[in-house]
Backbone of each chain as nested JSON, in Angstrom:
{
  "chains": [
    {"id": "A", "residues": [
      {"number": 1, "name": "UNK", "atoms": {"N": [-1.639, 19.376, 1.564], "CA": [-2.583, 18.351, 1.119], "C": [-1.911, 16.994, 1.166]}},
      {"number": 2, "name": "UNK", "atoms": {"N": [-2.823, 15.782, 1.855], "CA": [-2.232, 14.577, 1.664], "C": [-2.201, 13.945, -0.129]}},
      {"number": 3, "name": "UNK", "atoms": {"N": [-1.037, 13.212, -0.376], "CA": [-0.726, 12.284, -1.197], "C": [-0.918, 11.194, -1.342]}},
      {"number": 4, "name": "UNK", "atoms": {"N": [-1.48, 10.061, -1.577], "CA": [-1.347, 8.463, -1.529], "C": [-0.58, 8.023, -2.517]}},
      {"number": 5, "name": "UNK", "atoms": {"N": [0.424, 7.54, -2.21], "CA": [1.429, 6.869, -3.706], "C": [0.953, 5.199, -3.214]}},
      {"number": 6, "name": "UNK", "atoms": {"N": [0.493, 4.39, -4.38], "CA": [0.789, 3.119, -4.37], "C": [1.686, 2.321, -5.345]}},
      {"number": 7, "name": "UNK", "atoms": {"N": [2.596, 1.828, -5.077], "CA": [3.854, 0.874, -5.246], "C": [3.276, -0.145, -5.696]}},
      {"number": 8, "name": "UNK", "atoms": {"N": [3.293, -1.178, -6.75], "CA": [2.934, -2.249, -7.012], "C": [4.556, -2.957, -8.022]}},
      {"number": 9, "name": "UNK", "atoms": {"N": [4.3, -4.042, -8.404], "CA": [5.406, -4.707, -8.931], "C": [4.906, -4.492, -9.998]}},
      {"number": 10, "name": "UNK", "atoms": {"N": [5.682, -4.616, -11.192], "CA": [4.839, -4.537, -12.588], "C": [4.307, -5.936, -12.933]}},
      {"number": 11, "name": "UNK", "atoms": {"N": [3.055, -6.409, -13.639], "CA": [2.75, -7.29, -14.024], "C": [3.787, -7.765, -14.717]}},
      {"number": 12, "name": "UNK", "atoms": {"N": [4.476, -9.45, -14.353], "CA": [5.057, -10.18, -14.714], "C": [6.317, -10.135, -14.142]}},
      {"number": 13, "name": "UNK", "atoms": {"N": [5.947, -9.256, -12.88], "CA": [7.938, -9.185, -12.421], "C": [7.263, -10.28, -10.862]}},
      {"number": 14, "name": "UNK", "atoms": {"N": [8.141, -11.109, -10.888], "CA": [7.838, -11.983, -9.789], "C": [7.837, -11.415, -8.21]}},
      {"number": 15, "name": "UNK", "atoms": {"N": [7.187, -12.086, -7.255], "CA": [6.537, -11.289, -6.467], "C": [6.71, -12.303, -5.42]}},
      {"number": 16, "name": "UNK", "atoms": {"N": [7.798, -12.655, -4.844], "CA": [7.855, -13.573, -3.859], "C": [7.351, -13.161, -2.399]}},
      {"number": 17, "name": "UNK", "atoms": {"N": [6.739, -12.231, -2.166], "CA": [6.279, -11.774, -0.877], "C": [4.77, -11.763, -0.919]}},
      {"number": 18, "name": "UNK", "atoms": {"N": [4.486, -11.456, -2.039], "CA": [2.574, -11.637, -2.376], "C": [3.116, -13.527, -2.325]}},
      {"number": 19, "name": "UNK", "atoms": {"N": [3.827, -14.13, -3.03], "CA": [3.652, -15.721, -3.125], "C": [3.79, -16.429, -1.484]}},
      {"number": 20, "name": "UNK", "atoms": {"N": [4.184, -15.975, -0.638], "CA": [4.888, -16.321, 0.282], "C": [3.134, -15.691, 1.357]}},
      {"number": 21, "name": "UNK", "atoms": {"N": [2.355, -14.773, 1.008], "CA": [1.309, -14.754, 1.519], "C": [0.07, -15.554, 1.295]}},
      {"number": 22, "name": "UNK", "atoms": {"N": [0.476, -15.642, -0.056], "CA": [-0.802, -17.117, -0.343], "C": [-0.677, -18.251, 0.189]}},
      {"number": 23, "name": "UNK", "atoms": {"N": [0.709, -18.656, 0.078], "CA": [0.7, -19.831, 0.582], "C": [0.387, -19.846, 2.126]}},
      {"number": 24, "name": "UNK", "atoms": {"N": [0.649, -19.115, 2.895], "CA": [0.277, -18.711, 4.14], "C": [-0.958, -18.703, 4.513]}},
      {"number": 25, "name": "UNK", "atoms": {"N": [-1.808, -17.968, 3.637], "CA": [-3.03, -18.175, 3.775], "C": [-3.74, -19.353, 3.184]}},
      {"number": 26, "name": "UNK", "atoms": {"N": [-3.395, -19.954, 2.483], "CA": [-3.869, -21.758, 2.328], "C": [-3.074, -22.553, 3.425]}},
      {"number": 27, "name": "UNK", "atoms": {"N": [-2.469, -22.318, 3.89], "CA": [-1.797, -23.105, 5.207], "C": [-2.997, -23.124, 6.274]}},
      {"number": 28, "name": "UNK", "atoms": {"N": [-3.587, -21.372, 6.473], "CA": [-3.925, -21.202, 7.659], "C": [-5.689, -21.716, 6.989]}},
      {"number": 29, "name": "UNK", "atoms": {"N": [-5.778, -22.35, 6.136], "CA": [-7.367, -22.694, 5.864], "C": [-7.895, -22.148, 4.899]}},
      {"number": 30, "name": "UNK", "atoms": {"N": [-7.756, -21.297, 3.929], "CA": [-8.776, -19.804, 3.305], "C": [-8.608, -20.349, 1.911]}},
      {"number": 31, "name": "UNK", "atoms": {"N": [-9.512, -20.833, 1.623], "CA": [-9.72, -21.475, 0.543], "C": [-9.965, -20.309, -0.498]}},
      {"number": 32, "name": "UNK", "atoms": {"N": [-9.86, -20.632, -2.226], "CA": [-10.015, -19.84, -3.321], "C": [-9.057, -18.562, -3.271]}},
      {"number": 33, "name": "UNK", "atoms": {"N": [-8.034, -18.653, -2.737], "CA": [-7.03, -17.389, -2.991], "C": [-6.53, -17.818, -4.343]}},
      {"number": 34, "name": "UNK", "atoms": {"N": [-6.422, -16.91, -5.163], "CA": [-6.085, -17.653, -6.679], "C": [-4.817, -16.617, -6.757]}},
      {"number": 35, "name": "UNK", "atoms": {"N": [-4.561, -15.335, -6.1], "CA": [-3.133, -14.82, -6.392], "C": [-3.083, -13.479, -5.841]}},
      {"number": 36, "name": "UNK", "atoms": {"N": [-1.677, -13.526, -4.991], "CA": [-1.958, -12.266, -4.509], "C": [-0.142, -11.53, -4.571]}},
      {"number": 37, "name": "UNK", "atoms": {"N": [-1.041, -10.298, -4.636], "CA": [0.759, -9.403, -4.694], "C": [0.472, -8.671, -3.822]}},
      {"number": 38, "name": "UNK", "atoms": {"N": [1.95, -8.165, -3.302], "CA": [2.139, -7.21, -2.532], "C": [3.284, -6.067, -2.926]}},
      {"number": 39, "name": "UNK", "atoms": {"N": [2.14, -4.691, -2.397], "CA": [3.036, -3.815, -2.706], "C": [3.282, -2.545, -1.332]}},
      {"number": 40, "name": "UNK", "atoms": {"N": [3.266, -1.504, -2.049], "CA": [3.676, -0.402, -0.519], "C": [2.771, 1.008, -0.834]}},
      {"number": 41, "name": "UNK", "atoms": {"N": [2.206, 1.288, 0.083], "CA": [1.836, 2.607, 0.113], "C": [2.082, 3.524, 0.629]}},
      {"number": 42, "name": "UNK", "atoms": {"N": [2.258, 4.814, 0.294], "CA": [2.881, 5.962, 1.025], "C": [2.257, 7.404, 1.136]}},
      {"number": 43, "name": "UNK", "atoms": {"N": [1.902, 7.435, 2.535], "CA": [1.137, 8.64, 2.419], "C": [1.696, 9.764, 2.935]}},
      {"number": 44, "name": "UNK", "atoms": {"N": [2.105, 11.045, 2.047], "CA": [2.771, 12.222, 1.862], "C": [1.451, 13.603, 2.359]}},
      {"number": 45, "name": "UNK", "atoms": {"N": [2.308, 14.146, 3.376], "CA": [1.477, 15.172, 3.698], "C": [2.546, 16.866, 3.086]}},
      {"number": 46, "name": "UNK", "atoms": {"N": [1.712, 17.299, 2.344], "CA": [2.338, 18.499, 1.666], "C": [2.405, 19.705, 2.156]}},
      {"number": 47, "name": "UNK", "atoms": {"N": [2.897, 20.769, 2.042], "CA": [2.828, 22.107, 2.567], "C": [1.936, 22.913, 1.251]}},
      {"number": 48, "name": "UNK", "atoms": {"N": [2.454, 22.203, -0.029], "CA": [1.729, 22.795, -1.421], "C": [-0.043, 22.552, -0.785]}},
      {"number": 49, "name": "UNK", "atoms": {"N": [-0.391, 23.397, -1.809], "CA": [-2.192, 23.305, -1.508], "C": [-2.625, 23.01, -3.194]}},
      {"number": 50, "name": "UNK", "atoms": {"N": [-1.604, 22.996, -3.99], "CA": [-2.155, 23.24, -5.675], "C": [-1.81, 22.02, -5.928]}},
      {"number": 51, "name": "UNK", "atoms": {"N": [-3.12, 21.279, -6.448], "CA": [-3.024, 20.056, -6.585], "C": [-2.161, 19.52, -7.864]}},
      {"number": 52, "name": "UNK", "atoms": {"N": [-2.595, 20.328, -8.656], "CA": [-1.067, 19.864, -10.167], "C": [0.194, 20.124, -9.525]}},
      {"number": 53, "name": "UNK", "atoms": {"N": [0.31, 20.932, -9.13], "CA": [1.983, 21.346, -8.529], "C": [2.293, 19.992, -7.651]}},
      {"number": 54, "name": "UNK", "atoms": {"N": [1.55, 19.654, -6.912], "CA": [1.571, 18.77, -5.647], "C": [1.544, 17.249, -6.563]}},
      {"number": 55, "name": "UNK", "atoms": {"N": [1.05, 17.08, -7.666], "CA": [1.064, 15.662, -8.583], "C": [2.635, 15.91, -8.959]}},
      {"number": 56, "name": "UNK", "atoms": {"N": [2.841, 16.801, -9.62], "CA": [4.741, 16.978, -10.117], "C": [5.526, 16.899, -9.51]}},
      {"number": 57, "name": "UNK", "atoms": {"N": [5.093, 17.385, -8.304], "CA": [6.214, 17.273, -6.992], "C": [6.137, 15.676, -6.604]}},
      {"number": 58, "name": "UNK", "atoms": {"N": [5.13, 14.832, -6.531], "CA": [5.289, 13.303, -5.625], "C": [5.501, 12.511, -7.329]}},
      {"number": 59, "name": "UNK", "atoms": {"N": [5.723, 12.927, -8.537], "CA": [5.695, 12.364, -9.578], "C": [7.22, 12.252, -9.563]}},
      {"number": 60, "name": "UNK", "atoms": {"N": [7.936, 13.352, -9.073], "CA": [9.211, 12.946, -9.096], "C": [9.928, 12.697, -8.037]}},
      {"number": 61, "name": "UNK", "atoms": {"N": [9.074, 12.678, -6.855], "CA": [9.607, 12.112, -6.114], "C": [9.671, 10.382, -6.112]}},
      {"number": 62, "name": "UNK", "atoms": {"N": [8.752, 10.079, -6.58], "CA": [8.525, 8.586, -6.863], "C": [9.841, 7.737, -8.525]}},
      {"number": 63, "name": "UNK", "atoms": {"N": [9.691, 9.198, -9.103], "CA": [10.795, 8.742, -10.308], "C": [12.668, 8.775, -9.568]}},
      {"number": 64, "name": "UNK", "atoms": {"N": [12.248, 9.549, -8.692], "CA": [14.122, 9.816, -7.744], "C": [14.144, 8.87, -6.397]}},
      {"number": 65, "name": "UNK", "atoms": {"N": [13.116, 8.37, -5.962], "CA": [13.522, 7.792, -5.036], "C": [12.373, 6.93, -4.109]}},
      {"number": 66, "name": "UNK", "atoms": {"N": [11.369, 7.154, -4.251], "CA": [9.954, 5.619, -4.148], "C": [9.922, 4.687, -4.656]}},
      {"number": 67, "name": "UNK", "atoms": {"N": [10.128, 4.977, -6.127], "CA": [9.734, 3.705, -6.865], "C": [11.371, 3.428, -7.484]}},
      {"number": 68, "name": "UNK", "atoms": {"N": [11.015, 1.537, -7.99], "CA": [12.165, 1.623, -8.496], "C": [11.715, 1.261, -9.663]}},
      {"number": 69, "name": "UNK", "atoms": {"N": [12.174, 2.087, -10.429], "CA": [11.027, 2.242, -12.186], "C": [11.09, 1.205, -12.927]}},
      {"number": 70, "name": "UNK", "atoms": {"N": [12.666, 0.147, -12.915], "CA": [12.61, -0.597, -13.422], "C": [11.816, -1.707, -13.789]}},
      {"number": 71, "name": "UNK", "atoms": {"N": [11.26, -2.299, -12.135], "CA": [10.433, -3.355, -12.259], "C": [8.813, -3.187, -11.547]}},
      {"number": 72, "name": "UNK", "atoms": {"N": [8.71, -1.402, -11.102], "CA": [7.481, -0.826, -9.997], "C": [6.795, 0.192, -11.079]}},
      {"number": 73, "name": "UNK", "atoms": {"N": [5.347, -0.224, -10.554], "CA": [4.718, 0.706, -11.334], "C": [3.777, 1.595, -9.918]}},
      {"number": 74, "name": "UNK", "atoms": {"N": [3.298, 2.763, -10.497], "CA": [3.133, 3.614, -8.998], "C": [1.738, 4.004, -9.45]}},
      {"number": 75, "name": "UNK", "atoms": {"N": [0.923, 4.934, -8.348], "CA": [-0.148, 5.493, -9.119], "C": [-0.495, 6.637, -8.026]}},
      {"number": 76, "name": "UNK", "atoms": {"N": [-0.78, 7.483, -7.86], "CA": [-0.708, 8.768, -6.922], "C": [-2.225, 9.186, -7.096]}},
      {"number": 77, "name": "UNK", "atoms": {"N": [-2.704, 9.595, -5.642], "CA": [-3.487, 9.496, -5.539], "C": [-3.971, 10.884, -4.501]}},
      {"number": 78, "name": "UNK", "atoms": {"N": [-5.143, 12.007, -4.545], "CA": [-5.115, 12.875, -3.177], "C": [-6.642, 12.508, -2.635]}},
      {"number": 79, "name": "UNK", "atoms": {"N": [-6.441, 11.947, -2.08], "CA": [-8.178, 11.329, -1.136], "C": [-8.513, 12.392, -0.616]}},
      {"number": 80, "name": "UNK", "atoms": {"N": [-8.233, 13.042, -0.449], "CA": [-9.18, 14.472, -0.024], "C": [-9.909, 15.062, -0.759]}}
    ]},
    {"id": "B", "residues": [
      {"number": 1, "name": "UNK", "atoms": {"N": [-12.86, -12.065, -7.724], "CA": [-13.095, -10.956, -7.533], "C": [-11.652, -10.32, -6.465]}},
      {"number": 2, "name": "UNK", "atoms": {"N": [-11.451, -9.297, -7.245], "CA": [-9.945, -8.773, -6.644], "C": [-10.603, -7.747, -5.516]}},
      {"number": 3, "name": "UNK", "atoms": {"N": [-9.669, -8.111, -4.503], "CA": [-9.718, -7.545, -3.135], "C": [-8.611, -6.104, -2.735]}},
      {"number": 4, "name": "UNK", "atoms": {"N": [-8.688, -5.159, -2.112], "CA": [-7.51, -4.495, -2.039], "C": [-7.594, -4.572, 0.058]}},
      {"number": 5, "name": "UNK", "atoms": {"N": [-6.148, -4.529, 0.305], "CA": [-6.239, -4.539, 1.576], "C": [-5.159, -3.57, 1.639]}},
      {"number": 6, "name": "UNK", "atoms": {"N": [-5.587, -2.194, 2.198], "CA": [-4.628, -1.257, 2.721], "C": [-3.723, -0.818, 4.174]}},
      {"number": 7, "name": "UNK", "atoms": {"N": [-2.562, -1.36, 4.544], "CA": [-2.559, -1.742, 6.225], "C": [-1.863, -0.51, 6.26]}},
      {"number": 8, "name": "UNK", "atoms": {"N": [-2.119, 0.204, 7.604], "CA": [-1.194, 0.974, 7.753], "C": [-0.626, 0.942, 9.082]}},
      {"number": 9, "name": "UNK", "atoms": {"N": [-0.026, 1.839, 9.879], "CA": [0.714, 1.705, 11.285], "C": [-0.74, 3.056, 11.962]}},
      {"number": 10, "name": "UNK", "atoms": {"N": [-1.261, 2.426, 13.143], "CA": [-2.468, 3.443, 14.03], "C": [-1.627, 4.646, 14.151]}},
      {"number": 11, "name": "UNK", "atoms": {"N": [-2.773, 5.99, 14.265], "CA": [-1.919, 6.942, 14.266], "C": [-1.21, 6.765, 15.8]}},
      {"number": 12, "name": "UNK", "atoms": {"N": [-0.16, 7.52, 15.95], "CA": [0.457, 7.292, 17.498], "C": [1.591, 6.354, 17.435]}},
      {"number": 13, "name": "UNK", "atoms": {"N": [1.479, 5.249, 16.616], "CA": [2.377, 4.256, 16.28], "C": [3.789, 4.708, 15.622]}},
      {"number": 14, "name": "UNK", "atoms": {"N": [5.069, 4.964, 15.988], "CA": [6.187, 5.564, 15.555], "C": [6.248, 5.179, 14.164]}},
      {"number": 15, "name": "UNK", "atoms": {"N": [7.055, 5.442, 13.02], "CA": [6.599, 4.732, 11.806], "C": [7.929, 5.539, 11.102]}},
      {"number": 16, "name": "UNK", "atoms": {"N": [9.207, 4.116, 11.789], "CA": [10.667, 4.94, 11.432], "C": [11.157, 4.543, 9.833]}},
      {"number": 17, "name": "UNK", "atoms": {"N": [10.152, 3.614, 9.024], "CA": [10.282, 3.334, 7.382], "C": [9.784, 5.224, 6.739]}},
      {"number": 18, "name": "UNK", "atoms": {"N": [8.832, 5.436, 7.502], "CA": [8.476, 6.976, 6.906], "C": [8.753, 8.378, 7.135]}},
      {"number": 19, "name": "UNK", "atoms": {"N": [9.866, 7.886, 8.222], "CA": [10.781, 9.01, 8.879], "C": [11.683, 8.933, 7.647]}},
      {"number": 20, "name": "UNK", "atoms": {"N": [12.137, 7.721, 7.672], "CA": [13.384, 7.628, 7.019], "C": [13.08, 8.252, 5.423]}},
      {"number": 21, "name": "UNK", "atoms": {"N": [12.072, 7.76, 4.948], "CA": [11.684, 8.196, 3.374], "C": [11.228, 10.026, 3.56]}},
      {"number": 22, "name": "UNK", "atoms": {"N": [10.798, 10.645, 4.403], "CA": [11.004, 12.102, 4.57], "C": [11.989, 12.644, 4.956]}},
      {"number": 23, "name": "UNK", "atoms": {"N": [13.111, 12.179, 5.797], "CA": [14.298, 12.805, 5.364], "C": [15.25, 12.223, 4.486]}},
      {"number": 24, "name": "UNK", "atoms": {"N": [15.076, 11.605, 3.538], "CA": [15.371, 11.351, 2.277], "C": [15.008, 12.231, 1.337]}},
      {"number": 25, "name": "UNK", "atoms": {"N": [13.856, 12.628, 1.67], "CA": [13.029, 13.502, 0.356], "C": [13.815, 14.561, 0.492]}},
      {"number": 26, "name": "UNK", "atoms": {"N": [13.814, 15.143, 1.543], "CA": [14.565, 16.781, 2.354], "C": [15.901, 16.494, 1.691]}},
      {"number": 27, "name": "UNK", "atoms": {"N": [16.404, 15.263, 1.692], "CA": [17.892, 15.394, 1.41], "C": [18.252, 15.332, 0.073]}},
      {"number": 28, "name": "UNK", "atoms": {"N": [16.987, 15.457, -0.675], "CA": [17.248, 14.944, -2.504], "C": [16.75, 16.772, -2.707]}},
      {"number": 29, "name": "UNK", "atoms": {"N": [16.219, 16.926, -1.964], "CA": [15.894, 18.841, -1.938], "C": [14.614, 18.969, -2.456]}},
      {"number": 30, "name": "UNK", "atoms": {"N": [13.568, 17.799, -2.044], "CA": [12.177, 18.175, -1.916], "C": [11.618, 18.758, -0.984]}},
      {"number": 31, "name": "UNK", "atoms": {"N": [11.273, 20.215, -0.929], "CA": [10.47, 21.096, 0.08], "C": [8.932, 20.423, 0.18]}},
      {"number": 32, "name": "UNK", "atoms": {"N": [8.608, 21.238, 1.624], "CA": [7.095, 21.042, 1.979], "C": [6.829, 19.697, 2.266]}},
      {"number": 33, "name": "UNK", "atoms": {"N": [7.609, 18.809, 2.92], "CA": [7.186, 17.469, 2.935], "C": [6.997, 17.205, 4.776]}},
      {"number": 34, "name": "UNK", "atoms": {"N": [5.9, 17.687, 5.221], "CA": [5.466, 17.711, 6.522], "C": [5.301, 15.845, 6.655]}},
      {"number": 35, "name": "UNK", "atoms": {"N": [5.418, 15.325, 6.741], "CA": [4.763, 13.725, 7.229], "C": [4.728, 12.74, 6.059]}},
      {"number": 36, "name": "UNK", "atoms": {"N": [5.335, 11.783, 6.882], "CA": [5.64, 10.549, 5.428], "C": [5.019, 9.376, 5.986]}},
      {"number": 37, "name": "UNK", "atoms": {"N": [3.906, 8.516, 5.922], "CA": [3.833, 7.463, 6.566], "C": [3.567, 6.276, 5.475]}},
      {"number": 38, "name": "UNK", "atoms": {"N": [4.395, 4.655, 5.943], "CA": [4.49, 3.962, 4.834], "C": [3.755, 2.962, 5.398]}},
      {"number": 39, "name": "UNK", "atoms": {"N": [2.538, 2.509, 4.472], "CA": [2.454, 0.5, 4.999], "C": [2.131, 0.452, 3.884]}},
      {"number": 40, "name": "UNK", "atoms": {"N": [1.412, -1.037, 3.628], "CA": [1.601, -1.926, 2.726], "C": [0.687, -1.971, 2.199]}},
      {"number": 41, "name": "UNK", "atoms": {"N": [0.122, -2.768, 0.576], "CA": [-1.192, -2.876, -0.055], "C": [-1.025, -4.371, -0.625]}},
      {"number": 42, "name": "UNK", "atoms": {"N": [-1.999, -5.028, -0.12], "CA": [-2.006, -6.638, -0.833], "C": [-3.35, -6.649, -1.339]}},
      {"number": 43, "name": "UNK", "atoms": {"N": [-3.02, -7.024, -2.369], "CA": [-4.02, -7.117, -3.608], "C": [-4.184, -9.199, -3.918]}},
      {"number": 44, "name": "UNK", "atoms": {"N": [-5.274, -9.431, -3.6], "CA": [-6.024, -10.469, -3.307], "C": [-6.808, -10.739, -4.698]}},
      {"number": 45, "name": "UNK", "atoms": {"N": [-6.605, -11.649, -5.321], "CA": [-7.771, -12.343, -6.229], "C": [-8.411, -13.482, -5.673]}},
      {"number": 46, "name": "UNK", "atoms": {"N": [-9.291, -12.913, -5.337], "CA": [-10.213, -14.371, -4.711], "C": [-11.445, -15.127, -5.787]}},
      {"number": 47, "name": "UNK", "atoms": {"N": [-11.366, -16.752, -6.114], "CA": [-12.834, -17.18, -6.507], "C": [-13.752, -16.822, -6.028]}},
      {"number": 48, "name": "UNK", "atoms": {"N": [-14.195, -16.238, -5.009], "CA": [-15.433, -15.828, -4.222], "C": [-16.035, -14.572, -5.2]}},
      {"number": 49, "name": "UNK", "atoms": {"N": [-17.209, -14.824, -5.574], "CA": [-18.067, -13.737, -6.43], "C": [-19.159, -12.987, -5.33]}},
      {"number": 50, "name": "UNK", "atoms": {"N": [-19.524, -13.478, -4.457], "CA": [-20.107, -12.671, -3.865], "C": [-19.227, -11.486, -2.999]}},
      {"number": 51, "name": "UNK", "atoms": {"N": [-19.609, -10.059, -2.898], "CA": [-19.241, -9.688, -2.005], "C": [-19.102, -9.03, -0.802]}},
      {"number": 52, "name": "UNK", "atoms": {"N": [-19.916, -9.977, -0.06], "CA": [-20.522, -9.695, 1.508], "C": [-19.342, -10.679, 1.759]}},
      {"number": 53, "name": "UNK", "atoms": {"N": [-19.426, -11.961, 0.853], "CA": [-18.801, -13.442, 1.772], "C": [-17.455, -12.61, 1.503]}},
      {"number": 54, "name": "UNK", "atoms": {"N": [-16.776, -12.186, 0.263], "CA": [-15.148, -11.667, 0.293], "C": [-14.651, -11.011, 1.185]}},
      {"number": 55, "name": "UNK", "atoms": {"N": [-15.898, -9.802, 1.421], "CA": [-15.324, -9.239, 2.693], "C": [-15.173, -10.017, 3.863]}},
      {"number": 56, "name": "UNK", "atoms": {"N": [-16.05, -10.137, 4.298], "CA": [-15.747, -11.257, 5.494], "C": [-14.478, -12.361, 5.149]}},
      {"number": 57, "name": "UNK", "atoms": {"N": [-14.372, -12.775, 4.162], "CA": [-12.884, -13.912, 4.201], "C": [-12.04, -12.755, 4.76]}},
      {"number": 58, "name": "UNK", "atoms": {"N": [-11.987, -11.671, 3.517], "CA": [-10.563, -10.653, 3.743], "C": [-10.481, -10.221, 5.306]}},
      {"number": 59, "name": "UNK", "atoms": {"N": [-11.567, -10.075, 5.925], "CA": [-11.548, -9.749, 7.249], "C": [-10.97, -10.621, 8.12]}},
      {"number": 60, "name": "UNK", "atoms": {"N": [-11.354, -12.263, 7.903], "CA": [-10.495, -12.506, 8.697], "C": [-9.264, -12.814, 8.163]}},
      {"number": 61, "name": "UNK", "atoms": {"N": [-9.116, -13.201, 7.205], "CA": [-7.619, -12.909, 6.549], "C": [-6.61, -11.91, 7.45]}},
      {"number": 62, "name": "UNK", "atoms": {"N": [-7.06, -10.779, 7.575], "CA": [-6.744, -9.797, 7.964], "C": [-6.688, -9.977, 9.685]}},
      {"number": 63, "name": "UNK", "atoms": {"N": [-6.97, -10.214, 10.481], "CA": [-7.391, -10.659, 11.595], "C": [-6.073, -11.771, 11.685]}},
      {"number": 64, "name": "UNK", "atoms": {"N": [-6.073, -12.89, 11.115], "CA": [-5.281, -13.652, 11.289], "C": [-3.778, -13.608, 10.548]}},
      {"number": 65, "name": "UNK", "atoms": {"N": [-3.568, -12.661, 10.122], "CA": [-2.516, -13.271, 9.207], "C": [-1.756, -11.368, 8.746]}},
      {"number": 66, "name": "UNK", "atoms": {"N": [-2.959, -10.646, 7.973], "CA": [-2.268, -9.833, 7.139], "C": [-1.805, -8.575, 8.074]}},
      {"number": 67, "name": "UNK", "atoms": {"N": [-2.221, -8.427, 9.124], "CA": [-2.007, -6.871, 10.174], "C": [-1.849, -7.515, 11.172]}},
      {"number": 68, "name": "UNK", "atoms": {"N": [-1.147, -6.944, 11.905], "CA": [-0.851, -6.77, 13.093], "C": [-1.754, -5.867, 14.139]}},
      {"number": 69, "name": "UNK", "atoms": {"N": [-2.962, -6.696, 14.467], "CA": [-4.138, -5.943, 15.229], "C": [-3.719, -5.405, 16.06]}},
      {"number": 70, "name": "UNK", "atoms": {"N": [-2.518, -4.776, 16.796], "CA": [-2.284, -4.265, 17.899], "C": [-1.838, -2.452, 17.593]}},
      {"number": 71, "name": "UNK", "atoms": {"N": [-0.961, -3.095, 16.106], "CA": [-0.305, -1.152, 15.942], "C": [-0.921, -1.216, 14.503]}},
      {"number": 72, "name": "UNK", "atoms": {"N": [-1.734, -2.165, 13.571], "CA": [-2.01, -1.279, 12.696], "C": [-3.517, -1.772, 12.073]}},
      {"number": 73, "name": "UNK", "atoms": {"N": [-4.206, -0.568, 11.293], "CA": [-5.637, -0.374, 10.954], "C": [-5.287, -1.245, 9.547]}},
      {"number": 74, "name": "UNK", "atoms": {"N": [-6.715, -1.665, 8.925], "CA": [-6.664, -1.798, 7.575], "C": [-7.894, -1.364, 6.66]}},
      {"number": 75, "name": "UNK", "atoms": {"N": [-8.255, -1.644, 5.462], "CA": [-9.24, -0.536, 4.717], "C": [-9.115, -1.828, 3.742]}},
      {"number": 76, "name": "UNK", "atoms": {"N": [-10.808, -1.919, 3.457], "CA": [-10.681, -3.512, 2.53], "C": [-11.501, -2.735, 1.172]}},
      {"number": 77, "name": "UNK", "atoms": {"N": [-11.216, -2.696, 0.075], "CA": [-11.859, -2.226, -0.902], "C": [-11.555, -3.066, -1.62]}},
      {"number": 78, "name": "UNK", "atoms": {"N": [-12.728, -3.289, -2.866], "CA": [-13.463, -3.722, -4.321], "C": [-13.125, -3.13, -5.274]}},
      {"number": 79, "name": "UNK", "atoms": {"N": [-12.074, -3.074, -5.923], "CA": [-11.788, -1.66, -6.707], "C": [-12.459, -2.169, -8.275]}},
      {"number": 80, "name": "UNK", "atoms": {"N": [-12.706, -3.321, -8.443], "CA": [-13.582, -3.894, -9.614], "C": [-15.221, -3.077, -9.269]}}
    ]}
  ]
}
């Protein structure tokens, strides 16, 4: 079964790559951008079929080595 | 009104950030991890309340600036 992990910064940890896109996009014309972040998504294809087993398994994979917990907050996701 | 823009790499497109994060996983001794693919999520607050006109900005946003129309797709969602 596929996984979707999304990566975001935690609210209030600075975000110079979302800042570095706004301004980009008011450069290139696009008026009313009021703030944007950027983060990462990762989509995990499993051999598990059991969807709790398959949340524990990308839960720690994201606590050992996706996310970096300190300043990332994550959220897992199976679109199927 | 907050925008989500999901980019990823077209399938076919090599995608050696998600090679690298699946044999990472294998090497921390996570089984069952058939396919890893990584892109990005920019999260947009736009003044624009309507949203026919948001989409269309984000579109061309997207068009000009946020993907790379040649190797990768994107997915524009309203998550408000």
């Amino acid at each position: 079964m596929r996984a979707r992990v999304t990566i975001m910064l935690k609210p209030g940890v600075l975000d110079p790559q979302g800042e570095a896109v706004r301004h980009a996009l008011a450069s290139l014309g696009f008026q009313g951008v009021e703030a944007v972040r950027q983060g990462k998504v990762i989509e995990i294809d499993l051999a598990e079929e059991d969807r709790a087993a398959a949340q524990a398994a990308v839960e720690a994979m994201c606590q050992r080595l996706l996310a970096n917990t300190v300043i990332e907050t994550w959220r897992i996701e199976f679109p199927d």
